[in-house]
Structures are given as C-alpha cells and as structure tokens.
ZAKOLKE-688342 format. One record per residue (C-alpha): residue in one letter; x, y, z. Coordinates in steps of 0.05 Angstrom, whole numbers, plus 32768, in hexadecimal, padded with zeros to 4 digits. Layout:
AXYZ ...
This chain:
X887C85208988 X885584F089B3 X880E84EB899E X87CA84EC89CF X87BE84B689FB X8775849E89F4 X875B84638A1D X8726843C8A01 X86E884068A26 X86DB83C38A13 X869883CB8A22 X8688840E8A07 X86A0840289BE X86A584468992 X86B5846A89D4 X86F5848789E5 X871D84B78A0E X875484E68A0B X877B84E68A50 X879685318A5D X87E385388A7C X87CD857A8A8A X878585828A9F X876685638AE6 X8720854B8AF6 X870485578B3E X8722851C8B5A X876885328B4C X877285018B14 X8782850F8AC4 X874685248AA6 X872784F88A6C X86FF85138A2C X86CF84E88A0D X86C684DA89C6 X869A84B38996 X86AD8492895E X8675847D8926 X8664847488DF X863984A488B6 X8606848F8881 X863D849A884E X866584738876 X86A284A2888E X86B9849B88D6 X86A484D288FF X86C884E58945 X86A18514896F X86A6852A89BE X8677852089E5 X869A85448A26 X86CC85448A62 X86C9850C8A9B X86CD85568AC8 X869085658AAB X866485378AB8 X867B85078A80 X868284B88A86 X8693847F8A51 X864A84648A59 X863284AE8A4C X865784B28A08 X8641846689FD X8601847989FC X860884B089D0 X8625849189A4 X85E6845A899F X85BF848A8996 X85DA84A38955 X85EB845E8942 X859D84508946 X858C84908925 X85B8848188E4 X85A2843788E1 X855A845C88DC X8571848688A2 X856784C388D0 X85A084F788C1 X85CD850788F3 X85F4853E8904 X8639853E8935 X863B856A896E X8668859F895E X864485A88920 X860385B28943 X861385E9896F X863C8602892E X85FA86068913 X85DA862F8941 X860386618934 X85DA86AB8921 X85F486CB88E9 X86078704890E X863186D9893A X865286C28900 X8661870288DD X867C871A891D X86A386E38938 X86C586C188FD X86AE86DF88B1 X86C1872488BF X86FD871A88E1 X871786ED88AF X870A872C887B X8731875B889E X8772871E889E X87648705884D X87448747882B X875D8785880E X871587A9881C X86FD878A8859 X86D887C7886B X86A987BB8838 X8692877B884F X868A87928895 X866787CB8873 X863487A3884D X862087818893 X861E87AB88C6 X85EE87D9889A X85CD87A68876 X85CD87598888 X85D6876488D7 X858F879088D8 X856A876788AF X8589871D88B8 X85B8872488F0 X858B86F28926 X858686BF88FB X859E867988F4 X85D3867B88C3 X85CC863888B8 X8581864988AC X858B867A887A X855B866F8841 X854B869387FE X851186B5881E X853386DC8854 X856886F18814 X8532870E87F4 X851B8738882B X85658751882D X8565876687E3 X8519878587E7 X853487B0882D X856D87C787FC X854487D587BB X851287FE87EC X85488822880D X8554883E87C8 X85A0881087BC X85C08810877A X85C187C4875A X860987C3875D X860187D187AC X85D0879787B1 X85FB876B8789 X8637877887BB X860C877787F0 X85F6872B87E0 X8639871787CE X865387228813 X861B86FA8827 X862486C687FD X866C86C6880C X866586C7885A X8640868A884A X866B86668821 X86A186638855 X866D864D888E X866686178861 X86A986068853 X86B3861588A7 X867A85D688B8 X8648861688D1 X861B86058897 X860185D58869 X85E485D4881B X85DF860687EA X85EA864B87F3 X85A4866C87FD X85C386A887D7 X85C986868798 X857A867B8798 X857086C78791 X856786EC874B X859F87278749 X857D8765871F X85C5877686FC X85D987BC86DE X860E87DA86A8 X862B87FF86EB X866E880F86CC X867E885886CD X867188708683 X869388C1868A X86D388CF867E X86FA8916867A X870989368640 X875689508638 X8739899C864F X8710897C8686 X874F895686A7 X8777899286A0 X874789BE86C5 X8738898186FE X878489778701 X879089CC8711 X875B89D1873B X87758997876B X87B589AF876E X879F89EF8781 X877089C787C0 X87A3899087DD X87F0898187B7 X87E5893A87C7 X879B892D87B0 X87B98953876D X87F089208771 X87C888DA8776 X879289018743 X87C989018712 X87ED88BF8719 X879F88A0870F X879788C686D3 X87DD88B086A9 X87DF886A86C9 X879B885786D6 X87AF883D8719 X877088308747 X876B885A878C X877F881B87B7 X87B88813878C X87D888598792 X87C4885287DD X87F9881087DD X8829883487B4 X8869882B87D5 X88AA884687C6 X88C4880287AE X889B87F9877E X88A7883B874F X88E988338720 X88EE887B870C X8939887086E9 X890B883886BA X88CB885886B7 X88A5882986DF X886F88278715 X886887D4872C X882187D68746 X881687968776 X87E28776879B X87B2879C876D X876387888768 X876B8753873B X879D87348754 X87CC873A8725 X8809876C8724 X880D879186EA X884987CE86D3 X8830881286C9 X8857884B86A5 X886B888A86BA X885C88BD868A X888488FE8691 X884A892886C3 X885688F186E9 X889988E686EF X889E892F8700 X886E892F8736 X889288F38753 X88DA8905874F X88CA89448775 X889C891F87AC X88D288EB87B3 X88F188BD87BB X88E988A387F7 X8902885F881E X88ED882187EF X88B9880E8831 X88978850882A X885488628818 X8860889D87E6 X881288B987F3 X880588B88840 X87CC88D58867 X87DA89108895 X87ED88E388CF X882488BE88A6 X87F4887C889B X87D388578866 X879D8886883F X8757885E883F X872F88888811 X872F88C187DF X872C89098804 X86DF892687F8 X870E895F87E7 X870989458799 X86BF89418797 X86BB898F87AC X86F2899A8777 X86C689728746 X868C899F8762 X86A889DF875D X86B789CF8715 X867789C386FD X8688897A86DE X8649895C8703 X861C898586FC X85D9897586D8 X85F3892A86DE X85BB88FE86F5 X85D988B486E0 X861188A18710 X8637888186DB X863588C786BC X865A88E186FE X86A688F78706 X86C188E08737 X870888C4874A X86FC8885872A X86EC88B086ED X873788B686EA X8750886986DF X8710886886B1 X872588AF8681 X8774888B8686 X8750884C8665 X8725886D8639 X8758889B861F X878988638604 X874B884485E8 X8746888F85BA X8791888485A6 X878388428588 X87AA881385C0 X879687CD85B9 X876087B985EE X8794878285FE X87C287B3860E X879087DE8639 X877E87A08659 X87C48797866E X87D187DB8688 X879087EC86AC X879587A786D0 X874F878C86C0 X8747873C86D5 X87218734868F X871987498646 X86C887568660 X86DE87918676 X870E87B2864A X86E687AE860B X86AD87DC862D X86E5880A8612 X86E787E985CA X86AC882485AF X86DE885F85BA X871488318590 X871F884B8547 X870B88298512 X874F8806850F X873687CB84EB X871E87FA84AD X875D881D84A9 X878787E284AA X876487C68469 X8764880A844E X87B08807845B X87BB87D28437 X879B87E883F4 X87C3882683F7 X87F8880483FD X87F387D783C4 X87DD880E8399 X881C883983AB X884B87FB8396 X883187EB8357 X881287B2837A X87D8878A834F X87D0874F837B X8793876F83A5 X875E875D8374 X870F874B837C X870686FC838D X86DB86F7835C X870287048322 X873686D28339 X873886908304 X871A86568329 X86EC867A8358 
C-alpha cells in the first residue's frame, strides 16, 4: 500500500503538506493540507493541521503558526493543539448526544439507563456547559437538584456514575483534561439492597395469582423464583441455552459478566417442556409482537397489589417486587444451609460482598458441626476429645 505523499519547505522548517490524488484547489491543481510539526514541554512530537491550501491556507501561514507555539512553550506557557481546542469546546450536551450515548447503545447491555439519567437529569441542569469545564461545583448542584427532587441515594449514586463515566471516556477521547470533577463530590451511600423475601405460602399465592392474570408473566415469575435468574437474563433466554435432557439452563452475557449454570428444578422443567422447545436461536419469552421483552409487565405489581403483600410497607427495601423473586431464590438456599460459596455461584454475584448479606438466615452450621463431632466420639467409645487443659505438658 503506497503511503501519503507530503512535500516539505526548506525555508518553512516544521511545516509540511499532504498532496491529495483526489481532492482539487480552485486553480485546478491537487490540493495540499498543511501541517505543523513541534515539540511539547515534555518533549513528544506533536503533528497538527493547520488547514487546506483551498482554504485559504499557505506554507508561510502554518510557518507562522507554528512560531507561535514554539515561542509560547519556550515561555513555559502551556499549549494546546488545534483539534484539541475545538475538542474542548465541546458542551456536555453535545457530547452526550453526539458520541457518549451512542457509544452506550453499541457497548452496554442497559443503555437506556444512561440516556435516562441525562436527558432527565444532567441535560436540564448541566447540559450548556463546557464539558471540559466541568468542575466539582456544578456536580454538586446536580446532586442537591436530585436530593430536592426527593431521589433515592442509590438514584443519585447512578445518576453521578454516568456522569463520571461520560467523562472518563471524554478524557480518554482528548475532549478533556485532569481529574474527573465527579470524584471531588461526597456520595451519601445507603444499605439499598432489597431486604423482603416470600415465605413458601406467599410464593404460592403470587405464583396462582399470575397464572391466573398472564401464562407467560406466571412463566418468567417462576423460572426467577427456582433459578434466581435476573429479569434481563430470562429476557436473553434463548432456546440454546436450556439443556432440558441434562437439567441445565446456561445463562450468558449475564450482569456480571460472567456465565454461570442454573438448574432446572422439576416446576420448571415442566413449565418449559410444555412451552417448548423451540429453534436453538429463539427467544423462549417474547413480547406480543414476537421481539425482545424490555421490562417486567405492570401486570405483576397489580397482582402483588391485589394480594395485599405491600401493603402497610413504607421502606422500599421492604417492597415485593419482581426482583423480590431472584432475592426469596437466594435467601431460601441460605435457610437450607447451602454454603454462601455455593449461593454465590448460582445467583451469579461478581463478589462475596454480596452474598454474605444472606449469611444471617444461614443456620448455625458452625455449632452443629462441633456438636457433631462430640456425638460422634461419644457414640464410638471415643476418649480422645478431652479438655486442653488436662493434657500432660500444657
């Protein structure tokens, strides 16, 4: 592949230009771009355009330009290429628009949350601003419009992460420069984590009255309670990735990012085997016009209504709602003395953290286990358990 031709002047050292095969000036000839080549204060070479000979653009031109920031860094003044300066004046609306938010919707699972968390929150409040004048102070009005508005601290905490995000990759894209003005900002933090889970009559009751409402609301209601799959996950669920000859549901692309293997217990495996199966491509829960589902029907929160299991709750935490599902799956196995390793592993969390909010509904395994062994030693005759103290040489 044959590289760009550039033509460089003898008596404009540092300047450059790239000759076009394609592109024509006025005069009919092959236009010519103009670059600058200098050294920064930490002495890397920087290359930066100054502009087309069609526009205006001559090798003196970019000469001069380039003296000037020559002079300006052998003053100790700081300077900044072109590219990056317009880059810089850049509002943050215009860059939530134009390049963070459209690089959600091609990397994220949930970009509608981030697009969310701006158009109702940052755009309003911080959307004509500089990005790359962002500072701490104009954060803090964010936060204080969300406390006032009456927002939850785990809505102001994802709020400011987006933020903080969005500005993250500006910085990493050459829009900004420093430190992250979000990281100058206290965070009031909050136990959020749902707390309520059903009892064994509760589910039962939930599960009937669901069925009775929508089949497949009952049906995703009841895979979330014996496999403690999340709603984006049984929204994903293809097909492919449910074994029913081994008893397996292979859950991928899940939250934390790693795939896990759920079980299917026998409710399950009925419900599935007479839904299914379908082509390995398939999504086995659709929404009425064939697609993708994006959230849980608001049929389930009249169901929950109707039932009563709300009411008097003040405490959202305290509040059942389809999450309350994964979170009575968890808590459950927790009652039946499964290891909080093993919880961890089938409920998918990233870390220990947050399986042992589970360890107070545990047995008291440990007791019984050194219980166990006495009995056992007295059934067998067995003297060796004896006091330390009564040991010779202790």
């Amino acid at each position: 592949m044959v590289g760009k031709k550039y033509e460089s002047f003898k008596k404009f050292p540092g300047v450059r230009a790239y000759v076009s095969e394609t592109r024509r000036n006025p005069m009919g000839r092959p236009d010519r771009c103009f670059y600058i080549r200098y050294r920064d204060s930490s002495g890397k070479l920087i290359e930066e355009k100054v502009g087309w000979e069609s526009e205006g653009v001559t090798a003196p031109y970019a000469y001069k330009v380039r003296q000037v920031k020559v002079g300006a860094l052998a003053r100790g003044e700081e300077v900044v290429p072109r590219q990056q300066a317009r880059r810089e004046q850049t509002t943050v609306k215009e860059f939530f628009e134009d390049h963070y938010l459209p690089w959600c919707g091609a990397n994220l699972k949930t970009p509608r949350d981030r697009e969310g968390h701006f158009k109702v929150w940052i755009e309003p409040h911080l959307g004509d601003r500089l990005l790359s004048k962002l500072s701490p102070f104009d954060v803090e009005r964010l936060k204080e419009a969300l406390q006032d508005a009456g927002r939850s601290p785990r809505t102001l905490e994802h709020c400011l992460a987006t933020l903080r995000h969005a500005w993250n990759l500006a910085k990493a894209w050459g829009f900004v420069r420093g430190e992250n003005p979000v990281s100058k900002v206290k965070i009031p933090r909050r136990d959020n984590r749902r707390q309520r889970f059903l009892t064994r009559k509760e589910a039962r009751r939930l599960l009937r009255a669901c069925k009775k409402r929508a089949q497949q609301l009952w049906e995703m209601a009841l895979l979330s309670l014996y496999t403690g799959m999340r709603a984006g996950e049984i929204f994903n669920l293809t097909w492919g990735d449910i074994d029913l000859k081994e008893g397996l549901i292979h859950i991928r692309d899940p939250k934390s990012g790693e795939n896990r293997v759920s079980y299917i217990t026998e409710p399950v495996g009925r419900m599935l085997r007479s839904k299914g199966p379908g082509d390995p491509g398939e999504l086995v829960f659709k929404s009425s016009k064939g697609r993708r589902i994006k959230a849980i029907s608001n049929t389930f929160d009249k169901v929950v209504e109707e039932l009563g299991l709300n009411k008097g709750v003040v405490d959202p935490r305290d509040k059942v709602v389809f999450h309350t599902l994964r979170h009575t799956f968890c808590s459950w196995l927790a009652m039946g003395g499964t290891p909080l390793h093993v919880i961890k592993e089938l409920a998918g969390h990233k870390t220990m953290a947050m399986t042992e909010r589970y360890s107070h509904l545990l047995p008291d395994v440990k007791r019984r286990a050194v219980e166990g062994l006495c009995r056992e030693g007295e059934g067998n005759g067995d003297r060796t358990l004896v006091p330390l103290h009564t040991r010779r040489g202790i």
